[in-house]
C-alpha positions in Angstrom: 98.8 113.8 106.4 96.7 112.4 103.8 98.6 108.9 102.1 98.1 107.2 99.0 99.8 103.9 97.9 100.5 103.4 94.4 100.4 99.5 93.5 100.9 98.6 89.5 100.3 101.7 88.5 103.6 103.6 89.1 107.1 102.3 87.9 108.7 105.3 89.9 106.8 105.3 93.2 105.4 103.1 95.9 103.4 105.4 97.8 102.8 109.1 98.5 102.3 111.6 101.6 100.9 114.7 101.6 100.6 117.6 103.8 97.6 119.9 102.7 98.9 122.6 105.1 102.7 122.9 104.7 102.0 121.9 100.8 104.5 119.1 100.7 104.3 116.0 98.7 106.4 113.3 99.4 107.5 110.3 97.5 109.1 107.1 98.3 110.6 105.8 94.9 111.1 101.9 94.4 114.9 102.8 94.2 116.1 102.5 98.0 113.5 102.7 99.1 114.3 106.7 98.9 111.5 109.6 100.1 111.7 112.7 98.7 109.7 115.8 99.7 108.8 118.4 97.1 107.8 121.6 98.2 104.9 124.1 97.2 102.7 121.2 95.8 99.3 122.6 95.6 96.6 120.6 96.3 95.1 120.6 93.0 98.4 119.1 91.6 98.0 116.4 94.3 94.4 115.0 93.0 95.7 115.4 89.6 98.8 113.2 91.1 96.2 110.6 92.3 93.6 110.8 89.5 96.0 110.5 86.6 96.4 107.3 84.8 99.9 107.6 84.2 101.2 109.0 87.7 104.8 108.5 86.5 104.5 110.7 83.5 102.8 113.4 86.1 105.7 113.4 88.6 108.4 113.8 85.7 107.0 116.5 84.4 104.4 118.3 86.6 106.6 117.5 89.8 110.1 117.1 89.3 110.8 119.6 87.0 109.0 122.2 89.1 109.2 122.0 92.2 111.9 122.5 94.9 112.8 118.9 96.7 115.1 117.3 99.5 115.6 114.0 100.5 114.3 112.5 103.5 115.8 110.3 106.1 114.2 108.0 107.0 112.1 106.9 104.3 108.5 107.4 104.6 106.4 104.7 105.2 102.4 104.4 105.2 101.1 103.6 108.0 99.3 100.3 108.2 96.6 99.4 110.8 95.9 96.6 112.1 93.6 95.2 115.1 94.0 92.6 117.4 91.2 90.4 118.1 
């Protein structure tokens, strides 16, 4: 699963998971937190997603409005690595 976190530049969104294969984007919203997966995301849509400059304005209206969703329990989480010394 590729991941992206979002930082300052979404309002919506912390971070973002997405599975090329099964073609599902998920998003964990600042508002919970709360993950939701939205089906039949291609992957051009998800570089677009990652490129844009306004990635909140791209999930309102290339995402949510198109795409079939559900919500996932629990809420995703990007994996962080870390290495002992």
């Amino acid at each position: 699963m590729q991941q992206h976190t979002f930082g300052n530049t979404s309002e919506m969104v912390s971070h973002a998971g997405y599975d090329r294969e099964k073609q599902v984007l998920y998003l964990t919203y600042h508002s919970g937190p709360t993950t939701i997966a939205y089906s039949n995301v291609s992957p051009a849509l998800y570089e677009e997603l990652l490129k844009s400059a306004y990635p909140d304005v791209c999930i309102r209206f290339k995402i949510q409005a198109h795409h079939p969703f559900r919500r996932v329990e629990p809420a995703f989480r990007p994996l962080h690595y870390s290495f002992v010394k």
